[in-house]
VEXSE-655684 format. One record per residue: residue in one letter; z, y, x of N, C-alpha, C, O in turn. Coordinates in steps of 0.05 Angstrom, whole numbers, padded with zeros to 5 digits, always signed. Each point is the difference from the previous one (the first is absolute). Last residue first. Layout:
N
AZYXZYXZYXZYX
...
END
This chain:
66
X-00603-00779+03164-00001-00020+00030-00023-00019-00007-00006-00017+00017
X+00043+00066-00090-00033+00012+00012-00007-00008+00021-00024+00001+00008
X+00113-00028-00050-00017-00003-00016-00038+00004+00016-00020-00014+00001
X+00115+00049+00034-00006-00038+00001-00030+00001-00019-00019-00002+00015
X+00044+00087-00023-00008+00002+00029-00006-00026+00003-00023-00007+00006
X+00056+00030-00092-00019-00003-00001-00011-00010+00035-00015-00019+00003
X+00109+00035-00019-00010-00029+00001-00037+00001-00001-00012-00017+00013
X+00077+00092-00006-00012-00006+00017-00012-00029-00008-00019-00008+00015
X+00085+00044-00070-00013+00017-00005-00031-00005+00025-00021+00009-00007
X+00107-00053-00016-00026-00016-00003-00023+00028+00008-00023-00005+00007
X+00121+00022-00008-00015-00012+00027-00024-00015-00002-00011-00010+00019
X+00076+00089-00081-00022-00017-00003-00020-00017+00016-00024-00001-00005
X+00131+00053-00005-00028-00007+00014-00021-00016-00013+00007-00023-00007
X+00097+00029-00010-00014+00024-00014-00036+00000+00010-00017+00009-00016
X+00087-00075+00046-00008-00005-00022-00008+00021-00019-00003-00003-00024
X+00014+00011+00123-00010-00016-00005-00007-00010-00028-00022-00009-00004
X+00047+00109+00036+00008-00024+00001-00007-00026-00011+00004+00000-00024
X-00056+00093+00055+00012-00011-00017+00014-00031+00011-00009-00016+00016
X-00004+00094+00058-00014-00021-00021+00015-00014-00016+00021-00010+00006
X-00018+00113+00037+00011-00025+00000-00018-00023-00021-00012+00003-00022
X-00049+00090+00066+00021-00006-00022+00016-00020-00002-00017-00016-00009
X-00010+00078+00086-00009-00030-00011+00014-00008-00018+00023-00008+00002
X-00045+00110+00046+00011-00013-00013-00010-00027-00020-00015+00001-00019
X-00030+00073+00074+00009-00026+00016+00019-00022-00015+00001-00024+00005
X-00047+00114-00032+00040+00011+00008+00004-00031+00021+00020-00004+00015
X-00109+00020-00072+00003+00032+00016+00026+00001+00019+00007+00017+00016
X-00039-00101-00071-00022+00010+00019+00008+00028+00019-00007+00006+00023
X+00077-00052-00088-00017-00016+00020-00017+00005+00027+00002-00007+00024
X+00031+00062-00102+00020-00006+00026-00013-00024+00023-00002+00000+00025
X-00045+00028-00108+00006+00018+00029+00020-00006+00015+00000+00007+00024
X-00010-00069-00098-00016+00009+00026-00011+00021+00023-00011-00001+00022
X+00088-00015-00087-00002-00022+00024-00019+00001+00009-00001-00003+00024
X+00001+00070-00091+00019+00012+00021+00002-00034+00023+00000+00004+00025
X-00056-00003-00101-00014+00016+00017+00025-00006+00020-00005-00014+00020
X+00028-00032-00082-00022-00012+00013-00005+00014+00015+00000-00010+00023
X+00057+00045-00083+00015-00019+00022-00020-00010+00019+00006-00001+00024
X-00041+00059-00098+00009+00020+00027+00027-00021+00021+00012+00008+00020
X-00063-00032-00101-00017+00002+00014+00011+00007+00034-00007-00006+00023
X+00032-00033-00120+00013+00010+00023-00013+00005+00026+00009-00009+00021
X-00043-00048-00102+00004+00032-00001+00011+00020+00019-00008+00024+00001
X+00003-00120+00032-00006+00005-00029-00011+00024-00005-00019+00006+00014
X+00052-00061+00054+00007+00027-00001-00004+00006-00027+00017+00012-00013
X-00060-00078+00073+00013-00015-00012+00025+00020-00014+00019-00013-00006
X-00122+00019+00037+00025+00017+00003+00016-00018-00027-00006-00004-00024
X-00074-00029+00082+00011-00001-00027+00018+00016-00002+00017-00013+00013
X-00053-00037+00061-00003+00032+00001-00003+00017-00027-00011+00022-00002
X+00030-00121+00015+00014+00011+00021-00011+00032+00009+00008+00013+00020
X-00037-00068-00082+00030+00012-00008+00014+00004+00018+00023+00007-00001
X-00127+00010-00012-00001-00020+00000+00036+00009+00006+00005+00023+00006
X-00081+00025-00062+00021+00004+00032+00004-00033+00000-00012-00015-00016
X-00044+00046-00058-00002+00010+00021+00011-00004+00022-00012+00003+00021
X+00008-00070-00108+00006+00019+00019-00010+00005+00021-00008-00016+00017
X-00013-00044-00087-00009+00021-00009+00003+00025+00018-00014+00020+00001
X+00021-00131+00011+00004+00022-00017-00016+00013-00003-00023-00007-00003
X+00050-00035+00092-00012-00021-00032+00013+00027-00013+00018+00014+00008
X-00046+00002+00101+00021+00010-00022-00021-00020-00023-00024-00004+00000
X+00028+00010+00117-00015-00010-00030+00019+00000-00017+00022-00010+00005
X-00016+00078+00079+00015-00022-00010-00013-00005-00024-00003+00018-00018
X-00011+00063+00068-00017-00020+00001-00001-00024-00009-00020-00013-00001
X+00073+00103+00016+00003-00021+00015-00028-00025+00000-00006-00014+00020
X+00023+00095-00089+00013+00013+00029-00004-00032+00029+00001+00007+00023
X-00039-00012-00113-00013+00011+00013+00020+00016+00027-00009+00011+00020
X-00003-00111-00060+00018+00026+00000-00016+00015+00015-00013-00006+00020
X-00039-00052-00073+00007-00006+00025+00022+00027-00011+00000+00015-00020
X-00054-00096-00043-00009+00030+00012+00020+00002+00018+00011-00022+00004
X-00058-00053-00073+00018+00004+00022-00002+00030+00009-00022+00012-00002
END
């Protein structure tokens, strides 16, 4: 078992991040950067994906550790 290291989240595998701090970007480094500066430096909240683009299990571990 090992942990994300940006978050702490128990990761199966091999991975470092866990996919919610996964740059889902790929190579594209500079879309990731620019939502998060906008985030942190401009206030800007990025729109949320629409329901069948989301991944809502992504929280289920939280039921699990209860």
């Amino acid at each position: 078992m090992s942990l994300c290291a940006s978050c702490g989240l128990q990761l199966t595998g091999d991975a470092a991040l866990c996919p919610h701090h996964h740059c889902v970007y790929g190579d594209d480094w500079a879309v990731a950067n620019r939502i998060m500066c906008d985030f942190f430096h401009r206030g800007k909240v990025p729109s949320r994906l629409m329901a069948a683009e989301r991944d809502d299990d992504f929280w289920a571990h939280a039921s699990e550790a209860a």
